[in-house]
DRENSE-751548 format. One line per field, with one value per atom (N, C-alpha, C): residue number from 1; residue in three letters; atom name; x, y, z. Coordinates in steps of 0.001 Angstrom, whole numbers, always signed. Layout:
BEGIN
resi [NUM,...]
resn [ALA,...]
name [CA,...]
east [X,...]
north [Y,...]
up [Z,...]
end
This chain:
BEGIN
resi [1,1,1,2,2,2,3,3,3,4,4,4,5,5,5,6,6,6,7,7,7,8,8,8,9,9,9,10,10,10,11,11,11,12,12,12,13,13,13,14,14,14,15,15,15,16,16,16,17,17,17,18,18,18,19,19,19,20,20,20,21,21,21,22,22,22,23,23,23,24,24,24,25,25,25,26,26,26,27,27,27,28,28,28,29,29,29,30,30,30,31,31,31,32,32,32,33,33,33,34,34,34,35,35,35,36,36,36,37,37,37,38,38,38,39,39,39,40,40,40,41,41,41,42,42,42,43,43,43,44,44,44,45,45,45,46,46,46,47,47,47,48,48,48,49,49,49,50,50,50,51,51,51,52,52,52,53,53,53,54,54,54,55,55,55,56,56,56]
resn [UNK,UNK,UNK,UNK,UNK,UNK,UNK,UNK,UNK,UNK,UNK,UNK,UNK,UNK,UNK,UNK,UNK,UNK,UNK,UNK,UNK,UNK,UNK,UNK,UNK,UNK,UNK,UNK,UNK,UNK,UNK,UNK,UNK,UNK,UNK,UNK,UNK,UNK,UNK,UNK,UNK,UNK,UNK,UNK,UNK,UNK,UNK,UNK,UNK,UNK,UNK,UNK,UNK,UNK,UNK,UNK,UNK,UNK,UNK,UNK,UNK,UNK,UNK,UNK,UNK,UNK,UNK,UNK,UNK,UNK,UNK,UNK,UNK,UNK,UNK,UNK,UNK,UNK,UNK,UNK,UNK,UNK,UNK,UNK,UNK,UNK,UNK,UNK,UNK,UNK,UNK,UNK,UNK,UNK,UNK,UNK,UNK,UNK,UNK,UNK,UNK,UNK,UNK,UNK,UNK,UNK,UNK,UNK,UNK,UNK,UNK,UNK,UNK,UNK,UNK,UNK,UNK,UNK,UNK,UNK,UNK,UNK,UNK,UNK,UNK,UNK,UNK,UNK,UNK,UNK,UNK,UNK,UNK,UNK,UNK,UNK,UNK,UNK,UNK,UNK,UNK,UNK,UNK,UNK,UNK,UNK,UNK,UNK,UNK,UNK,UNK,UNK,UNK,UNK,UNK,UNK,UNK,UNK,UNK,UNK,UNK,UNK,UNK,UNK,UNK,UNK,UNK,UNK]
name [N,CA,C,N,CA,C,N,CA,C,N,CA,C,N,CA,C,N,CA,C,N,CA,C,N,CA,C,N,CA,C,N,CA,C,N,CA,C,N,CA,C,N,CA,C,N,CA,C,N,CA,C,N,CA,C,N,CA,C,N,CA,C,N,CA,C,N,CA,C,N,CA,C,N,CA,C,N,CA,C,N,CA,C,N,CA,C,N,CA,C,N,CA,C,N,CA,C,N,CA,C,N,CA,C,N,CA,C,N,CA,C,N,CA,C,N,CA,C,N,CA,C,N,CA,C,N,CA,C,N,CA,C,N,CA,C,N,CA,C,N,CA,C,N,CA,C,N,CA,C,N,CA,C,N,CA,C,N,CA,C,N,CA,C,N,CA,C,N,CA,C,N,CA,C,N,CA,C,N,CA,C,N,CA,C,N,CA,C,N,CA,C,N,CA,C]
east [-65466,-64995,-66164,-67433,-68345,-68884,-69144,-69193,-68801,-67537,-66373,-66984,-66989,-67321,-68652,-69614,-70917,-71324,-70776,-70484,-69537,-68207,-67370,-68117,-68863,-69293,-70065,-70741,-71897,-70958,-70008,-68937,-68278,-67635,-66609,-67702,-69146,-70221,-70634,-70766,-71133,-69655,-68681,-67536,-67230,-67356,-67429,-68257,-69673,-70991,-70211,-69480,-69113,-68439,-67375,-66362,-66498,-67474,-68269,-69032,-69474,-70867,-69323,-68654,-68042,-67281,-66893,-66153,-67150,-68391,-69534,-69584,-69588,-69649,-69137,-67830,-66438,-66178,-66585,-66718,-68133,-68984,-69953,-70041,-69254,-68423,-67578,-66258,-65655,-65855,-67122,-67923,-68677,-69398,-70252,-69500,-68084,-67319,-66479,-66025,-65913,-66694,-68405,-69181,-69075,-69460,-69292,-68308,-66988,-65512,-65983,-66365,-66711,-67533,-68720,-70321,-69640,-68661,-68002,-67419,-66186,-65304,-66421,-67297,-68308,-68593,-69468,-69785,-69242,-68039,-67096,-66537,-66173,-66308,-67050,-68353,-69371,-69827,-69551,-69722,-68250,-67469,-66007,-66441,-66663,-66980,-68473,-69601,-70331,-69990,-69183,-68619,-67832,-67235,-66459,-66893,-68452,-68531,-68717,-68372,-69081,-70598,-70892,-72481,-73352,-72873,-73454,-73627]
north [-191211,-192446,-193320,-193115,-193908,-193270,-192108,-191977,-191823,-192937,-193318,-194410,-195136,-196865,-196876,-195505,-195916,-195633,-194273,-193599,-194331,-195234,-195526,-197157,-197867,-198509,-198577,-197398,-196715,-195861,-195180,-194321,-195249,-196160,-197028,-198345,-198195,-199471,-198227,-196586,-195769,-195596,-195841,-195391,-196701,-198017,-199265,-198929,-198375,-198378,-197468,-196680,-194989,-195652,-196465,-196657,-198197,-199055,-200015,-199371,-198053,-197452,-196532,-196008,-195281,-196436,-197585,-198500,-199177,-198812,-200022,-198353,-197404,-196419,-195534,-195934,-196182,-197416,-198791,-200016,-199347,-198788,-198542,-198160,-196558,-195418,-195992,-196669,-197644,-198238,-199041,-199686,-199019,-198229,-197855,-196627,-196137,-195900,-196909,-197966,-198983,-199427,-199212,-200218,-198549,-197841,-196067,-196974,-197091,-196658,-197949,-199285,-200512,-199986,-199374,-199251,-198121,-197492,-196108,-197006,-197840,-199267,-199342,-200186,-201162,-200255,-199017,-198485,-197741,-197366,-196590,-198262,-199511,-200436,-200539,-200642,-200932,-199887,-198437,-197619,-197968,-198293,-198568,-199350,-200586,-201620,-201601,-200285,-200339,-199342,-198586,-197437,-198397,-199255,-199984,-201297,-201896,-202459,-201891,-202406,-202724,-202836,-201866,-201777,-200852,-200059,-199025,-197883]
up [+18196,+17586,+17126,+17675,+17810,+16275,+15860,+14365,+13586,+13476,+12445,+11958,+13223,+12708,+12534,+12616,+12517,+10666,+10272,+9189,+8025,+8640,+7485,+6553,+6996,+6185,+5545,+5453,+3937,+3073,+3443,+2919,+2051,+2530,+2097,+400,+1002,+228,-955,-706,-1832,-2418,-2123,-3135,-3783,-3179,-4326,-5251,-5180,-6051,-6971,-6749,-7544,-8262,-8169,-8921,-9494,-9309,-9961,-11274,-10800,-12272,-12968,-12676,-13410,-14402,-13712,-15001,-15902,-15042,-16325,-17212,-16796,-18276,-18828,-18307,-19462,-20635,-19962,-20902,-21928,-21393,-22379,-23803,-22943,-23709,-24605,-24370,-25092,-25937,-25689,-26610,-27916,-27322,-28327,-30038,-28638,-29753,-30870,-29987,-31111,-32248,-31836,-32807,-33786,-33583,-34144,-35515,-34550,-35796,-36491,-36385,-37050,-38378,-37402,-38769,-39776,-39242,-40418,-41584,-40707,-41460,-42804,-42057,-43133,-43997,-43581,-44538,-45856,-45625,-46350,-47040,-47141,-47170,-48335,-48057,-49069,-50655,-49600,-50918,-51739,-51592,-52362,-53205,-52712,-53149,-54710,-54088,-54878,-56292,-55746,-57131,-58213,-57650,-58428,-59171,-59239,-59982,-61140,-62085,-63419,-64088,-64903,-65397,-64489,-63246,-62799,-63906]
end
């Protein structure tokens, strides 16, 4: 019994840490695919925009 309570509060402080880093890099992941689909947006955006003026 004595290495339950000696063992469960590093067990219990590394699975907060585990599942603290796994959501910071999922938000990451998340992220960086968002700015991805944004800079595609803009860019496809801009070439539209540049085929279609006038005097090219």
């Amino acid at each position: 019994m004595d290495y339950i309570a000696v063992l469960l509060p590093p067990i219990v402080v590394g699975l907060l840490f585990w599942f603290a880093m796994k959501s910071i890099f999922n938000a990451d992941k998340s992220e960086r695919q968002a700015e991805a689909r944004a800079h595609a947006e803009a860019e496809t955006r801009a070439k539209g925009q540049d085929s279609g003026t006038p005097g090219s």
